[in-house]
C-alpha positions in Angstrom: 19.7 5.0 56.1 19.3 7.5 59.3 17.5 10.1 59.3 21.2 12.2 60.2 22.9 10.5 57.2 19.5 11.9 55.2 19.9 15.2 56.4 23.7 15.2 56.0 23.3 14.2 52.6 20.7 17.0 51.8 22.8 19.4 53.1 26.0 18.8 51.1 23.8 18.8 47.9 22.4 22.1 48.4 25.8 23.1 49.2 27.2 21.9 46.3 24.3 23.1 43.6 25.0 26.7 45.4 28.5 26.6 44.8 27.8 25.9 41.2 25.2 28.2 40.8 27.3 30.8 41.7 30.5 30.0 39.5 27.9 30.3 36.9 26.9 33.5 38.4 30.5 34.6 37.8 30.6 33.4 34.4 28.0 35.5 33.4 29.1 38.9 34.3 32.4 38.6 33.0 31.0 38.3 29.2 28.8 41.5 29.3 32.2 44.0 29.0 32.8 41.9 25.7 32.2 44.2 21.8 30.7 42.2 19.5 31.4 42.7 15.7 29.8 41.5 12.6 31.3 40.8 9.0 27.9 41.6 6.9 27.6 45.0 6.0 24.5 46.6 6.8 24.2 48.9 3.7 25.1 49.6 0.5 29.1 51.2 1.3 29.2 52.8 -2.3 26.2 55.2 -1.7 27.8 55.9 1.6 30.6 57.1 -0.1 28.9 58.8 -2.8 27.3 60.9 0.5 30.6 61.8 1.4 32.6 62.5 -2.4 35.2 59.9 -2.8 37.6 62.8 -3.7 36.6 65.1 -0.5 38.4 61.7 1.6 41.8 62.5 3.2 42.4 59.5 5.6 39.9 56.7 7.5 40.6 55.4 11.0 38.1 53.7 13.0 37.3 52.7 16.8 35.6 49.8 18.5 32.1 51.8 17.5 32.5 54.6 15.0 34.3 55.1 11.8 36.0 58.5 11.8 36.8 59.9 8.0 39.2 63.0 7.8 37.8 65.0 5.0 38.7 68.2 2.8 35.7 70.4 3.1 32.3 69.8 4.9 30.1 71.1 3.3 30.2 68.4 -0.1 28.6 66.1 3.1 25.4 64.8 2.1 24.6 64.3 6.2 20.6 63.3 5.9 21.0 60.4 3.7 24.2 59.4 5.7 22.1 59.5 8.7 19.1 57.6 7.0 21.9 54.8 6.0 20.7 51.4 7.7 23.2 50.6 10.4 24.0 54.2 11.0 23.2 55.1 15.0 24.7 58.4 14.7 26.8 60.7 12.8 29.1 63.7 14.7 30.3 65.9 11.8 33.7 68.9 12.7 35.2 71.0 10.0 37.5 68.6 9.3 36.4 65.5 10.0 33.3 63.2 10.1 32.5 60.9 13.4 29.8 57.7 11.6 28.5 55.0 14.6 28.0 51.7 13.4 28.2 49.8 16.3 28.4 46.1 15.8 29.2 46.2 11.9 32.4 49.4 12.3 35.0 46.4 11.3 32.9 45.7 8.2 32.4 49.1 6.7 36.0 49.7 8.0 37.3 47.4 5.4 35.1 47.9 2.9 35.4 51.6 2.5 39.2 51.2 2.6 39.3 48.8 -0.7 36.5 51.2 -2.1 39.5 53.6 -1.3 42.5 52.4 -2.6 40.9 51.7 -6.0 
């Protein structure tokens, strides 16, 4: 083999591990815009809605992150222990309404508190 057939043969493999590495590259950065969600709870969703009087719910609607819970009066809010709830990452509370961040487990609690709900 000649020493130009050696280099030649270097240089395409370099090439070709570089085109690779950068496809995977590419790969990569495309998966860091995804929203992961999990289907175990991360607390008990009764006492959450003990915290928040079953009867003081008007309506549930949720986001990619936070569950947002329409509710008659404010005040009947028990807010500390909602915000000492495991999987809670914050809690926004209006006059009419109450803002809870789960994050990664908002599907879960989603569907649990709306068969806790309609019961």
């Amino acid at each position: 083999m000649k020493t130009s057939d050696k280099i030649l043969m270097t240089f395409l493999t370099i090439i070709t591990f570089g085109l690779i590495w950068i496809k995977w590259n590419k790969d990569k950065k495309h998966t860091k815009n995804t929203i992961y969600q999990l289907n175990k709870l991360p607390c008990d969703v009764e006492k959450l809605v003990e915290n928040i009087n079953l009867d003081n719910i008007v309506s549930i609607k949720k986001t990619s992150t936070r569950i947002i819970i329409q509710i008659k009066d404010s005040t009947l809010v028990n807010q500390q222990a909602i915000k000492d709830t495991k999987g809670v990452s914050g809690l926004f509370i209006s006059s009419q309404s109450i803002s809870i961040i789960f994050g990664e487990y908002t599907s879960a609690v989603y569907e649990e508190l709306l068969k806790i709900k309609d019961k």
